[in-house]
MMTF fields as JSON, N, C-alpha, C and O atoms, coordinates in Angstrom:
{
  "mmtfVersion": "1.0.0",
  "mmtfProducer": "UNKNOWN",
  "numBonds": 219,
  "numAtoms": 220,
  "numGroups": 55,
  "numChains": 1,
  "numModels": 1,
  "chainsPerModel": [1],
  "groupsPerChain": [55],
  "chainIdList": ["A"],
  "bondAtomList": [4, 2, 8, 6, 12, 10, 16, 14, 20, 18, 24, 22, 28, 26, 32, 30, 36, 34, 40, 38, 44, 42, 48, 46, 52, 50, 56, 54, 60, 58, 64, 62, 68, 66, 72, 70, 76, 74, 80, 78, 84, 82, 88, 86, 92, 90, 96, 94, 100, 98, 104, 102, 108, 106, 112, 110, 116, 114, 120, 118, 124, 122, 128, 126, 132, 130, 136, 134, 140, 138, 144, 142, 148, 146, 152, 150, 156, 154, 160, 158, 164, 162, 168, 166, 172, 170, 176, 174, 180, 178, 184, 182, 188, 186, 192, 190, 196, 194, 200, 198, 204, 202, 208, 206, 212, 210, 216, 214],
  "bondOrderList": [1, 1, 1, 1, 1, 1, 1, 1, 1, 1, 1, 1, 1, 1, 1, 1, 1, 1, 1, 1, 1, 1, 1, 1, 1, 1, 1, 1, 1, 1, 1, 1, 1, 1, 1, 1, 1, 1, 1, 1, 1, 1, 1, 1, 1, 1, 1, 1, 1, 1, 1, 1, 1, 1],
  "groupList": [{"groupName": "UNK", "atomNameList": ["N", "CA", "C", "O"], "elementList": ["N", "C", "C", "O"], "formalChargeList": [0, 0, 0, 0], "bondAtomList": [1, 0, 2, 1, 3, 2], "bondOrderList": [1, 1, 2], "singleLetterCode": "X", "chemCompType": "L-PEPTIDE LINKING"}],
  "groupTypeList": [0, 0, 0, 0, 0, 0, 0, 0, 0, 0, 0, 0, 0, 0, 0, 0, 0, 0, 0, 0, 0, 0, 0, 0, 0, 0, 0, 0, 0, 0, 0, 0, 0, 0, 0, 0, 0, 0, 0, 0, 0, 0, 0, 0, 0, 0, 0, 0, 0, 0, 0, 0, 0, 0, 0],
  "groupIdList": [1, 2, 3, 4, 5, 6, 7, 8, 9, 10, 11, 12, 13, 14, 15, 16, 17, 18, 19, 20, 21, 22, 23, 24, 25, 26, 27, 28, 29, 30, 31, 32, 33, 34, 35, 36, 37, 38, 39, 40, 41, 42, 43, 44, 45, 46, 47, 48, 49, 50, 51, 52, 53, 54, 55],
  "secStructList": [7, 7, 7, 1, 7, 7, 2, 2, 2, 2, 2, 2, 2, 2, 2, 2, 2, 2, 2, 6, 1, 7, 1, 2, 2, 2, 2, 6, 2, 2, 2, 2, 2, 2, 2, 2, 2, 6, 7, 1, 1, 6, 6, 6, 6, 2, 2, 2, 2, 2, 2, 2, 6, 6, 7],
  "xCoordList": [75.991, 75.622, 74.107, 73.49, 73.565, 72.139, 71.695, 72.326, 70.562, 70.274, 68.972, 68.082, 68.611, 67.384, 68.188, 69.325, 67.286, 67.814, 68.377, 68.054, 69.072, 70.079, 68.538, 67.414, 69.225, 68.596, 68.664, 67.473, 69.127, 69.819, 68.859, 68.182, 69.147, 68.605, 67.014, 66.315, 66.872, 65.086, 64.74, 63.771, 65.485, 65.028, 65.259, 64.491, 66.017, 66.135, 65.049, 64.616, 64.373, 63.596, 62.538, 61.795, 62.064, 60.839, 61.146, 60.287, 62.116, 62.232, 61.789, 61.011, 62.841, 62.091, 60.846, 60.387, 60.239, 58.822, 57.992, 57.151, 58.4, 57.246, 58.054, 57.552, 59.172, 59.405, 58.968, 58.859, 58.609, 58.551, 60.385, 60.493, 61.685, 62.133, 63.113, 62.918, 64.101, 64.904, 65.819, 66.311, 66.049, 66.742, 67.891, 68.528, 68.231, 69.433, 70.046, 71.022, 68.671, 69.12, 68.622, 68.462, 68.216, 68.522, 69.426, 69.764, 69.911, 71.671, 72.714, 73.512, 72.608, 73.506, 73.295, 74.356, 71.947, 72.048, 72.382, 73.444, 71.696, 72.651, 74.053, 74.705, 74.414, 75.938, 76.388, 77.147, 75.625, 76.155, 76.485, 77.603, 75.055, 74.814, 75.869, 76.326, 76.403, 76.997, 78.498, 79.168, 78.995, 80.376, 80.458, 81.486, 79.306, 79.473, 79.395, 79.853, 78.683, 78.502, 80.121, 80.691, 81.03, 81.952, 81.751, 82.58, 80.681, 80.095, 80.616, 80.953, 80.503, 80.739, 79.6, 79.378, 78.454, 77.333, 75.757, 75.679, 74.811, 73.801, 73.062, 72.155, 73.665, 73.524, 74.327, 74.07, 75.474, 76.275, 75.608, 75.415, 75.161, 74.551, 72.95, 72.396, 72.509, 71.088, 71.645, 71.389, 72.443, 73.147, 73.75, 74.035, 74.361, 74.367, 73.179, 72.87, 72.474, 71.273, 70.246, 69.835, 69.966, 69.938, 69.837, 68.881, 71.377, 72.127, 71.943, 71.612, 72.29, 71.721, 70.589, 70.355, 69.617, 68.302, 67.314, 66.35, 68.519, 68.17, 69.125, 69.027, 70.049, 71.617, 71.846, 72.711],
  "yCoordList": [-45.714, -44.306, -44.172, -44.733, -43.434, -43.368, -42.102, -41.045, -42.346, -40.979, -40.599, -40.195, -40.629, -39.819, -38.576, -38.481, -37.823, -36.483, -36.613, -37.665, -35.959, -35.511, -35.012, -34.579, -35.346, -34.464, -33.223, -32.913, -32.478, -31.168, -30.325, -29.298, -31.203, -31.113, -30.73, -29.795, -31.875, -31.74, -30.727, -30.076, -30.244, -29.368, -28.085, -27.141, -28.004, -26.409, -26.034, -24.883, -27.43, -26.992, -26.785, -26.078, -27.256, -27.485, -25.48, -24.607, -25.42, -24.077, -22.682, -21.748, -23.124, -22.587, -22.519, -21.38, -23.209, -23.374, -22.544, -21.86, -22.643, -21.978, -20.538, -19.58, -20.487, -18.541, -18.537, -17.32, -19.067, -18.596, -17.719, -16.68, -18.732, -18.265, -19.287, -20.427, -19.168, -20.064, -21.076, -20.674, -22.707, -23.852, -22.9, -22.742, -22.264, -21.798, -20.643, -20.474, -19.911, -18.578, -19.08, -18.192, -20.311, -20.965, -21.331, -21.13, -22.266, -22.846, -22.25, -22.736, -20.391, -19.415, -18.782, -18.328, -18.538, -18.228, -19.167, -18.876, -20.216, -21.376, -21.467, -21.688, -21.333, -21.089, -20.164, -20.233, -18.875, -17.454, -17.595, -17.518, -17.848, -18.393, -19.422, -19.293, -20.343, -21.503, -21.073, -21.449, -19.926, -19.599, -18.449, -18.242, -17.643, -16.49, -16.94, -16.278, -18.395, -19.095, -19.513, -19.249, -20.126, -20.934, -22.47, -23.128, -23.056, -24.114, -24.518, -23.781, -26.122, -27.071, -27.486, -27.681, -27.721, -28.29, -27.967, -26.781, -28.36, -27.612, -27.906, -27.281, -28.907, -29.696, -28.661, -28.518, -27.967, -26.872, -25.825, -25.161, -25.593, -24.297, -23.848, -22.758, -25.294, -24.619, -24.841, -23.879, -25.792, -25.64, -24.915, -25.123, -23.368, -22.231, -21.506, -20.944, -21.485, -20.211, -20.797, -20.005, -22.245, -22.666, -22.05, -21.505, -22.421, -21.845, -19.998, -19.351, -19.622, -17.957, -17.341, -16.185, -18.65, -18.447, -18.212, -17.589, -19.311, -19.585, -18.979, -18.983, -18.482, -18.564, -17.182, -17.057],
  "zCoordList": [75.564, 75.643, 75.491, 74.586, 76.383, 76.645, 75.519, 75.512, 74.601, 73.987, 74.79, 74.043, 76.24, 76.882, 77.571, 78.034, 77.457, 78.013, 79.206, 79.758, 79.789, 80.839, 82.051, 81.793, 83.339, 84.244, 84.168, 84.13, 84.128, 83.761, 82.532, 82.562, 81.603, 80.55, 80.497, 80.105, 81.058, 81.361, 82.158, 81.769, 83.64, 84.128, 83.306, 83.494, 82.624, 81.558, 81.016, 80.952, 80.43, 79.695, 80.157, 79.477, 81.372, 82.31, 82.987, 83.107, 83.177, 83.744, 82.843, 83.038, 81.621, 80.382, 80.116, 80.195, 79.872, 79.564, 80.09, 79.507, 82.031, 82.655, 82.758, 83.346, 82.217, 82.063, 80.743, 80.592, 79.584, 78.322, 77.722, 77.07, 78.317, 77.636, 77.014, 77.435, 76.134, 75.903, 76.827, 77.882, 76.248, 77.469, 77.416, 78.457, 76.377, 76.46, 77.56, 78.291, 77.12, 78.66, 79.695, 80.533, 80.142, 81.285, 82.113, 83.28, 80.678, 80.674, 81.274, 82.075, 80.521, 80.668, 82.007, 82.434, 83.078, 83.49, 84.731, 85.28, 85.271, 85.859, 85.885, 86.906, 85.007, 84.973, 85.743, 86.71, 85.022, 85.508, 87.168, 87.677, 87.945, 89.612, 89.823, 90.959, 89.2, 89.646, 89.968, 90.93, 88.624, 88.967, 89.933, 90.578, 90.045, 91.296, 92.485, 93.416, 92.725, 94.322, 94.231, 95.289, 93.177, 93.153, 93.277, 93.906, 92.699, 93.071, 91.408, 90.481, 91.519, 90.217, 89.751, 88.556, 91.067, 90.704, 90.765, 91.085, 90.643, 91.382, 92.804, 93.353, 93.148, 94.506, 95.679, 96.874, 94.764, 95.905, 95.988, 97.007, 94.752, 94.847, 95.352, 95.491, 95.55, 96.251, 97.361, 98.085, 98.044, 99.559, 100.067, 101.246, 99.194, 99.775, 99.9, 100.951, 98.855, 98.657, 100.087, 100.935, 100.132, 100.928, 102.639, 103.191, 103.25, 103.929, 104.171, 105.165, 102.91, 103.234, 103.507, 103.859, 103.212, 103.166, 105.019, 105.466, 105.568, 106.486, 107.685, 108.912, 106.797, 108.265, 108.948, 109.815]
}
């Protein structure tokens, strides 16, 4: 078991940082986007926003 941060992880906080707000209301809001696309991951979900972006 690896104790270095998660990809995921790191980007929360990197996202955080440059909003000045918590990894946590990151976390929550990722989520929030992930279950309204219906996506599991975040690889699905920029491949819709993606897609809408362009379609």
């Amino acid at each position: 078991m690896s104790l270095a941060p998660s990809r995921a992880a790191v980007r929360h906080r990197t996202i955080a940082e440059r909003l000045y707000v918590s990894v946590k209301t990151v976390a929550n809001n990722v989520s929030a986007v992930m279950l309204k696309l219906g996506v599991e991951d975040r690889a699905d979900a920029i491949a819709i926003i993606r897609s809408r972006r362009t379609g």
